[in-house]
N, C-alpha and C positions, 0 to 999 in steps of 0.2 A: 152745633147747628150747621147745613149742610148749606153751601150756595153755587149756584150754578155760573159755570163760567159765561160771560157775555158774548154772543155769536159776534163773530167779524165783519167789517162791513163787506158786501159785497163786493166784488169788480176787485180789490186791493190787491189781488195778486196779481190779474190782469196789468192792472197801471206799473208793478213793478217788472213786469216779463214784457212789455211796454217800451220801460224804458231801459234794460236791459240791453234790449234789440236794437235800440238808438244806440246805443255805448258801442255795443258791437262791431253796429254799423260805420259809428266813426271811426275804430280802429284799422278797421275793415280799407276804408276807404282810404285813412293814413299809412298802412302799409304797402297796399297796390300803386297807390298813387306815387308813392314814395319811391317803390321799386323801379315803375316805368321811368321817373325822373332820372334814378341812378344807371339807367341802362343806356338814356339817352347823351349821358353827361359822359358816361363810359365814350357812347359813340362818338359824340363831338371834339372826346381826347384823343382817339382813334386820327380824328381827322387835322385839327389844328396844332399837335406837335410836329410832324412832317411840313405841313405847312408852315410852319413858323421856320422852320430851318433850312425850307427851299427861299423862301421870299428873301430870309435875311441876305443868303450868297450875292445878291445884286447889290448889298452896300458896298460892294469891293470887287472896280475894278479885272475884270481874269489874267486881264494881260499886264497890269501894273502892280497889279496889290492894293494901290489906295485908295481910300474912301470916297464913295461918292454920295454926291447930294440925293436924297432918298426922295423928293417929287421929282428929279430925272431917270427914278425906275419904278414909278407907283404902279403904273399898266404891269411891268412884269413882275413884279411882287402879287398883283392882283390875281395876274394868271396863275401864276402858282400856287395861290390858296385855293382860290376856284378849282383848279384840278385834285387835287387831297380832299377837296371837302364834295366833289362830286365822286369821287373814288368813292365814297364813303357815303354813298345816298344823299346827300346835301343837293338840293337846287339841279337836282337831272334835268327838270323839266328847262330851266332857264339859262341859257346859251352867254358864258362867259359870265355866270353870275353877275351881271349885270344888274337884274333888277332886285337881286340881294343886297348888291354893291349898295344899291342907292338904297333902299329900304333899312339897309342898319343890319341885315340878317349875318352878314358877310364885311369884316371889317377887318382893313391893315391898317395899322399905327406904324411908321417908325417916324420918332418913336415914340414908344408907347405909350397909353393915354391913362390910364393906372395900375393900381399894384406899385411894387418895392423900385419898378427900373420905369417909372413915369418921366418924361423927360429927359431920360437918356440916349444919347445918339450912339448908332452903332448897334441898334437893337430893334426888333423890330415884333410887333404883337400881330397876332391872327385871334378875332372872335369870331366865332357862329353863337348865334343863338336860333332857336329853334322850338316850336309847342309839340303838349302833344295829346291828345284828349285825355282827359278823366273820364273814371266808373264813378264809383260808390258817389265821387266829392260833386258829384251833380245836384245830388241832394239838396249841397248847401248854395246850388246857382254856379258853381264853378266847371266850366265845360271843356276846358283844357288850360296845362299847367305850360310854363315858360320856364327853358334851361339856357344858361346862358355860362359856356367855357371858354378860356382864353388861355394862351400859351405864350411863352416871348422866348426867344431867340436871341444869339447874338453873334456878330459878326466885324468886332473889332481891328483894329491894326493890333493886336494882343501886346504881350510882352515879354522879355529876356527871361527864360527857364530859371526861376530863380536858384537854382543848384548849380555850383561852380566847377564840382568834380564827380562824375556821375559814372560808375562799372555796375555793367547791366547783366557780366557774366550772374547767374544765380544757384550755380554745385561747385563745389570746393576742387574736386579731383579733374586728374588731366582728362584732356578732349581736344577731337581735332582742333580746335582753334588756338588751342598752346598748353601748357604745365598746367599741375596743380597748385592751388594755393590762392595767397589771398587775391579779392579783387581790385583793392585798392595798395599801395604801398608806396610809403613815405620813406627813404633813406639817403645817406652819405653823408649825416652829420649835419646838413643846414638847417633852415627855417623854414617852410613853406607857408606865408603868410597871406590869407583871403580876408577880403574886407571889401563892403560895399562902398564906392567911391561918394554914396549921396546917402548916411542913413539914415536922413529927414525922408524921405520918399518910401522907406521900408527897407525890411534886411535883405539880404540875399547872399550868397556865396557860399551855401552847404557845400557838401560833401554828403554825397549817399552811395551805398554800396551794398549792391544787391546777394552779395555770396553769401550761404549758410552756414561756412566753414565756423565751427565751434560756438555753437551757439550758447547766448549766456543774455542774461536781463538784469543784472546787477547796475550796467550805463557806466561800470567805473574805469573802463576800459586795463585792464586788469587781468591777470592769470598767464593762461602760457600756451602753447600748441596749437590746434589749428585756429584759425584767425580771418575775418572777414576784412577785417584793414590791420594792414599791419606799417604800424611806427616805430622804428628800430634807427639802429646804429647812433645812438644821440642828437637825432633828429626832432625837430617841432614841427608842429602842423597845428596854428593858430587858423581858428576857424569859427563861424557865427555860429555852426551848429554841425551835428555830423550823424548822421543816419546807417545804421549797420541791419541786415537782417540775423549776421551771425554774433560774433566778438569781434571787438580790437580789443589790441593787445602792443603794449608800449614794450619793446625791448631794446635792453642797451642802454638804457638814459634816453629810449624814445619818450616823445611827450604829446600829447591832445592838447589845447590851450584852446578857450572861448576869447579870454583876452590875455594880451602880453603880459598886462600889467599884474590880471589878480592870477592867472593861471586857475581858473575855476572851472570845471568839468561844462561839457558841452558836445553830451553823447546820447542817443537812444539807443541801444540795444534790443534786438528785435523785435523793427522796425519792419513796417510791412513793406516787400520789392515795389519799387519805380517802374512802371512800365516805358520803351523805350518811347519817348515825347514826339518821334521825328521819323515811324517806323512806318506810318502814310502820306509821308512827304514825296510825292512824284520826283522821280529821277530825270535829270537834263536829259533829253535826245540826242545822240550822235547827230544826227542827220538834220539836226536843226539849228549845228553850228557851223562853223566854214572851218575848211583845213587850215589846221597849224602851216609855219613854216621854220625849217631850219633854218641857222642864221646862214648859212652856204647858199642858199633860196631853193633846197631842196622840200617841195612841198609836199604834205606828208598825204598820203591813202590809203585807203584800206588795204592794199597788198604787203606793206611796209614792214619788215619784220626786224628792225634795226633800230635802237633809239636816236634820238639827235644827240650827237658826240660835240661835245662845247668845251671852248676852251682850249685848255689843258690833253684836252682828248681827243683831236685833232679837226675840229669845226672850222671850216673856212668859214670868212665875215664877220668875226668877230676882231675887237678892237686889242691890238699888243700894243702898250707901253713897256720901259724896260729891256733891260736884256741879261742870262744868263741865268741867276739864281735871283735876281731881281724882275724877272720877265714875266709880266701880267695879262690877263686874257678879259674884258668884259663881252658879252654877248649879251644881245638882245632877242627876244623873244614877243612875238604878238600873241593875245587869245586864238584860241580853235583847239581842233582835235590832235595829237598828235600819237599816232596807232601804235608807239612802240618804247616810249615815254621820252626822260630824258637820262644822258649819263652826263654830269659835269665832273670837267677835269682838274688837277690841280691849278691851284695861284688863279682861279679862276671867281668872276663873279655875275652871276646870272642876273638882268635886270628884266620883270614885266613888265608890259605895258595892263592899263586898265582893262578887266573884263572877265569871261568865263575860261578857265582851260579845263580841257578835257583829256587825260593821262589814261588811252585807253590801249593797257598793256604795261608790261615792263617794271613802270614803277619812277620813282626818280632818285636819283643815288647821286649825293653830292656831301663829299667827306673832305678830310684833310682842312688845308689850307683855300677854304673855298666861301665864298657868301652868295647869300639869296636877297634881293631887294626888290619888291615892289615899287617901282618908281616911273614917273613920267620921265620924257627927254627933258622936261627945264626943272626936275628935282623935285617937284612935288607927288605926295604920298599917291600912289595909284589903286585903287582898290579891286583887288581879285577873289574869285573862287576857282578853286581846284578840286576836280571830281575825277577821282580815281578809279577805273572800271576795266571789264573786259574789253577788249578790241572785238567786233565785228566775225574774227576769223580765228577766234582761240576756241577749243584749245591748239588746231591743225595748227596753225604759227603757234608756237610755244610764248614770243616773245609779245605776242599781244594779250597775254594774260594777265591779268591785275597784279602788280609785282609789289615792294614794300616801298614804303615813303622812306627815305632815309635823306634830312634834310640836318647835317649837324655840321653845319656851319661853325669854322673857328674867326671868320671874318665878320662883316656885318648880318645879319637876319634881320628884314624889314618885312611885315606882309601885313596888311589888315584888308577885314572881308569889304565885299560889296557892300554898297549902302545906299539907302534912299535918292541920294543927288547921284552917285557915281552911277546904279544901272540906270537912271533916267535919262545921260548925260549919254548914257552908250546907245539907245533907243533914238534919240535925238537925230544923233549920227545915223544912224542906219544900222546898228548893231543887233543882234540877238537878244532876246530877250534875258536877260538874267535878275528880274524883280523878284521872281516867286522866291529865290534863295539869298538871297541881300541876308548879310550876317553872318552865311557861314564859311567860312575859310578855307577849312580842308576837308574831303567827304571823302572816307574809303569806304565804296560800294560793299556791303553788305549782302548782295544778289548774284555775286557772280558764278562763274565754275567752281573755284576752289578757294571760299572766305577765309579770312582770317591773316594774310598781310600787315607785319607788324609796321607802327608808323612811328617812328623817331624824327624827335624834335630837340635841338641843342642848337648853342651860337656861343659868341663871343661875348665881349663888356659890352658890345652896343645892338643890343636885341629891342622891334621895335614891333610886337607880334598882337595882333587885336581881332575876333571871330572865336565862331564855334567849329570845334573839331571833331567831324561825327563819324565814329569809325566803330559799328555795333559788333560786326561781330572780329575787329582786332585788337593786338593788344597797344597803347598808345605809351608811351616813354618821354621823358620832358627829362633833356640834362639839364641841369641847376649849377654847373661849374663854375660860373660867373656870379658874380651878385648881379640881380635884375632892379633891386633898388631905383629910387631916382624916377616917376612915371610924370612927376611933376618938374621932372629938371631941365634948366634953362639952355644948359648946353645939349644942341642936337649929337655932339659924335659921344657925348658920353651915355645920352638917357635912354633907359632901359625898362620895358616894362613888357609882363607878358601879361595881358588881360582878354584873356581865353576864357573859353569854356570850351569843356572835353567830357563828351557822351561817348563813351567806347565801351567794350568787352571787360576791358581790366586797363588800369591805368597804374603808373609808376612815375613819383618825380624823384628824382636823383643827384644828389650834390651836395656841395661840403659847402654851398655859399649861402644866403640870404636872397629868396624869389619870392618876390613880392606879387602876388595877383589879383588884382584888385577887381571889383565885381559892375560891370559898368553894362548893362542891360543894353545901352541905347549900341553898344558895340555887338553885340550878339545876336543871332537868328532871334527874330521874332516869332513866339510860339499865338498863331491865331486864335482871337478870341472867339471860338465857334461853338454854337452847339446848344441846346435848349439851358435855360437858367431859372424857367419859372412856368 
């Protein structure tokens, strides 16, 4: 028996193509809407990372460095978000963002009022928020959506480069700036021991080394030939960690050590290069220090093509005790420029006073039987920076040309950098600025005519050496002939400690003794905590 199928109701496809069009529609309205939001959110990243990174710079000081209290610069923080976020179409119409300011539109925290750095000073938040009409979502009574971006900044008193031994050279083979080979190199049989003086606060006092010479990813530092640190002649180099882009390689009864005790590996091997930390650090201005003077009261100028001969080397106004083969020379020395550097003579000992010196030309060369000491007239530690560069009139004066550090003192070595109290103490005075570089000890300019001036560093038993030694593109050397041991020891003519840090080209320590270098942050250039974070 046949039956006929039952007609449909009417309209049924209607209400389904109905509400099809509604689906549609919401999608419709979800993805435009959606898009406009993300375009808008785009643009207000556009506008409040620049902002957040101008506003932060006013937490600190220009001419000191240090922190200030951030409602004594909210106006110019203000300015400066107001200008990036009117760069950027934000609030054209209203003059100093003003009525943004107050409306909530336009907002600076430091610091900042949520997210990961809520609370934290030294940081500083920029938000916009902004609408922007809806299509489709009108439908549902919604006639424009609300984007709301924020950005944080920061701009700390930062901290000590946590890497203790840093060669930035990055190809194996020679080049103007010296030989081939490795960039690091540990030899003469001693120990070179790095260790963070506080390692409740965190580690610090790597070793990284930029060379590709031989590359290998094994970490056991291990094999033979070319080599990106090389630890030879039965030498140690105890270390928290050691970063290589190529090999090390231990020859000789060389050894790598994380600790003395277990002798446990504490290597990466290719390891990705260090960029140099220090390579937009504004350089002192000649012309904004005052002339050196020799100790004869020969003041030094631009036309000067002769170093200051001291001592030994025939310097009037310097102090002789002794006589004969007992016959001793001290000289005194003030901060300023001096166009042609220094030469010290034998039996000689050079004493600074507190401040910036500027070595433009020559170099300084003080060998033999000679010492370098940082020290006040009543014997207290005086803190210096020495910035090695071109003279004004090189190369035509040959002898104002950036020349080599040669500092191998067989007498005392006493030098530690600028610091917090000491450039304030000079600023006080009437002195030149020397805040922005507090930390670092000794700078061989990197910029000059013809880079690459090597820097040697050696002393006696009573070595007393503290700062960063930034010398990118030379090669830097540390005699090690002495035990440096002792950084905690009681007696002043015996204790020794060199707690440096050396960012160079290539570096080399050397010596058959025990050099102890301990990683002490609050002694080292402070690298700024700047720069967007969120």
């Amino acid at each position: 028996m046949l039956h006929r199928r039952s007609p449909q109701p009417r309209g049924q496809l209607l209400i389904v193509a109905a509400v099809g069009m509604v689906v549609l529609m919401a999608i419709a309205a979800l993805v435009l809407d959606l898009g406009f939001s993300w375009m808008l959110h785009r643009k207000e990243q556009n506008a409040v990372d620049p902002a957040a990174i101008a506003a932060a710079r006013w937490l600190r000081d220009p001419n000191t460095g240090n922190q200030v209290a951030p409602a004594t610069v909210q106006n110019e923080m203000n300015a400066e978000a107001c200008f990036y976020a009117q760069e950027n179409s934000f609030f054209t119409d209203d003059p100093g963002c003003a009525a943004a300011l107050v409306a909530g539109d336009l907002q600076v925290h430091s610091p900042p009022v949520s997210g990961d750095y809520a609370g934290q000073f030294g940081r500083v938040q920029v938000i916009i928020h902004d609408t922007h009409p809806t299509f489709f979502a009108r439908i549902w009574g919604q006639t424009e959506a609300a984007v709301t971006t924020a950005a944080v900044a920061k701009n700390d008193a930062g901290t000590g480069n946590s890497s203790t031994l840093v060669a930035l050279k990055t190809t194996c083979g020679a080049d103007e700036y010296g030989p081939g080979g490795s960039g690091g190199t540990v030899t003469g049989g001693g120990t070179v021991s790095i260790f963070p003086v506080d390692p409740d606060a965190g580690l610090g006092g790597y070793v990284h080394v930029n060379s590709s010479c031989g590359q290998s990813t094994d970490d056991s530092c291990a094999g033979s030939g070319e080599k990106a640190l090389d630890i030879n002649g039965g030498s140690t180099l105890v270390t928290p960690f050691a970063y290589t882009v190529g090999s090390c390689v231990e020859n000789g009864g060389g050894s790598l050590q994380c600790d003395p005790d277990t002798g446990s590996p504490c290597l990466d091997e290719d390891a990705l290069p260090l960029a140099d930390p220090l390579k937009n650090l504004p350089e002192p201005q000649i012309d904004s220090f005052p002339a050196g003077a020799c100790p004869d009261g020969t003041l030094e100028n631009p036309g000067r093509n002769e170093p200051c001969r001291l001592g030994g080397n025939g310097s009037a106004g310097c102090t002789v005790t002794g006589s004969g083969a007992d016959r001793r020379w001290t000289c005194d020395l003030e901060p300023g420029v001096y166009y042609a550097g220094w030469d010290i003579g034998s039996r000689t000992t050079l004493r600074l006073a507190p401040g910036m010196y500027i070595i433009a030309g020559y170099g300084i060369r003080l060998q033999a039987d000679q010492g370098l000491e940082a020290v006040a007239a009543d014997g207290v530690d005086a803190r210096v920076t020495i910035f090695s560069t071109d003279g004004p009139n090189c190369p035509s004066l040959n002898k104002q040309c950036q020349g080599a550090i040669n500092i191998n003192a067989q007498a005392a070595f006493k030098a530690k950098a600028t610091n917090e109290d000491s450039c304030h103490a000079i600023l006080a005075a009437g002195g030149p600025n020397t805040c922005p570089w507090k930390g670092i000890l000794l700078w061989q300019d990197g910029t000059v005519h013809a880079p690459g001036s090597d820097v040697t560093l050696g002393g006696g038993s009573n070595v007393e050496v503290a700062g960063t030694i930034y010398a990118p593109l030379s090669n830097v050397s540390v005699n090690g002939g002495n035990d440096t041991t002792g950084c905690d020891g009681a007696d002043p003519d015996t204790r020794s400690c060199l707690s440096i840090q050396i960012i160079s080209y290539t570096w080399k320590i050397d010596g058959n003794a025990i050099v102890d270098m301990p990683y002490d942050p609050s002694e080292l250039y402070q690298f700024g905590g700047r720069g967007l974070i969120e």
